[in-house]
N, C-alpha and C positions, 0 to 999 in steps of 0.2 A: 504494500500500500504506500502510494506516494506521501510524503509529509505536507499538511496544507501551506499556507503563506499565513503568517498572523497579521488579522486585518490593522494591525497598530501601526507594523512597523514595515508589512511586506516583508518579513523576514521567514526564513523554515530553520532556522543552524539551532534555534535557543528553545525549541518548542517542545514542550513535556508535554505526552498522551496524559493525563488523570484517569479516574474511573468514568464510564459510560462515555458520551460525546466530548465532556471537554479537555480541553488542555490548557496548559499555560506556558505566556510567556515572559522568559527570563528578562528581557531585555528590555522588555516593556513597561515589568514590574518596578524594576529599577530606576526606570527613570519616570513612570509616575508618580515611586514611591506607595505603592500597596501593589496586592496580586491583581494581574490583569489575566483575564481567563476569558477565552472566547470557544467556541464550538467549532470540533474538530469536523464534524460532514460539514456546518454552510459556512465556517469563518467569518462568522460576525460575532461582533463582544457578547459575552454573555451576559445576561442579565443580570444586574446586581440583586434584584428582589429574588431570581429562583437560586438562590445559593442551595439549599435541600437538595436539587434535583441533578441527577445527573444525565437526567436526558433534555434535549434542545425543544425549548418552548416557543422559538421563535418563528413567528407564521413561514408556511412554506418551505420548513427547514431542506427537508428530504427533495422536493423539488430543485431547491437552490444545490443544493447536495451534487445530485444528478448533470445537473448545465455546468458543473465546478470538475467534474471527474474528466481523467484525461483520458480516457479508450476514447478509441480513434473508430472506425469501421473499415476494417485492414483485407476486404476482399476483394482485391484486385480486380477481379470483373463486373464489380459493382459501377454503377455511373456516380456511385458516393463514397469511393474508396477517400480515405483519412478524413472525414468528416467528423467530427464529435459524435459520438454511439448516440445521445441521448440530444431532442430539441424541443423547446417549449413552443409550441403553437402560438403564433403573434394572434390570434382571435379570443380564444378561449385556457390561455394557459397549459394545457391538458401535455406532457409529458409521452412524448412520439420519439422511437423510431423509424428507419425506413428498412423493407423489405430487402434492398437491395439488388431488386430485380427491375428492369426498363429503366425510362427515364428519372431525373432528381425531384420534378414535382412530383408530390404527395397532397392528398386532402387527409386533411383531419377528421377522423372518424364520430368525432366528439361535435363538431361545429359545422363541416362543410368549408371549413376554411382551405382554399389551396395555396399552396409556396413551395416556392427552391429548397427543398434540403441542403443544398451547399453552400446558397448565396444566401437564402431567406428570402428572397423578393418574392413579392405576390405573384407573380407571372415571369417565368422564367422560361425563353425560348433557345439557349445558348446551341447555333448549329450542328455541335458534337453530338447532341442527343435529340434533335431535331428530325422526325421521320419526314414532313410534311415539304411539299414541293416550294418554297418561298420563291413565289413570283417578282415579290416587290425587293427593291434593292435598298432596303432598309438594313444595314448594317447592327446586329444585336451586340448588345453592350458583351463584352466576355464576363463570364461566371465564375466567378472567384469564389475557392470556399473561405467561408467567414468561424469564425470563434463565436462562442457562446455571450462573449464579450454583450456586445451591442444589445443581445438578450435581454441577460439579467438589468440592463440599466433600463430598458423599453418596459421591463415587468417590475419595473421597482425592487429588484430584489440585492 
């Protein structure tokens, strides 16, 4: 399991797992001056009111969790090989992956929302996976795959 970043300091060198989700870090605590202890699945501070708890009370923990992990989708014959395994549906949140089979649009089975699995765009026609005759000489943006990055900030997470 990869070590997370602690949201303080963007640091992983100084980070202790604790019991259940959180951990702490060294570096942070120091230079706060008290324990600074954040949640090892979504890496946000932990809460100072759930001190008791060692599981993550923070909304959407396990979602944020999920768009934060580094598995890639490593099947070479996929049209979404190295893509993040896991994307959050820009309609309805709902936590997708893709079969890996035809092309990188997917609808979401939760909303009916359609998007680029690589790029995220609503309508992605990038001519590599383009079956359709394009008459018109309208040149498509290329399809870059994107990070989960721009995600989590679009979901507030």
């Amino acid at each position: 399991m990869n070590k997370p970043k602690c949201p303080g300091c963007q640091g992983s060198d100084d980070i202790r797992k604790l019991e259940g989700q959180r951990a702490v870090c060294k570096s942070c605590s120091k230079v706060k001056r008290c324990v600074f202890q954040f949640c090892w699945a979504c890496q946000r501070e932990w809460p100072r009111d759930a001190s008791t708890t060692n599981s993550c009370m923070l909304p959407d923990c396990a979602l944020r969790a999920a768009l934060l992990s580094v598995k890639q989708i490593d099947d070479p014959e996929s049209s979404v090989v190295g893509c993040p395994y896991f994307r959050a549906c820009p309609g309805c949140k709902a936590l997708l992956t893709h079969s890996g089979e035809g092309c990188p649009n997917i609808i979401c089975p939760n909303c009916d929302e359609e998007f680029c699995f690589r790029c995220l765009a609503p309508e992605c026609y990038d001519d590599q996976y383009d079956d359709s005759d394009n008459e018109e000489d309208i040149e498509p943006e290329p399809c870059v795959i994107v990070d989960n990055t721009q995600c989590l900030q679009d979901l507030g997470l």
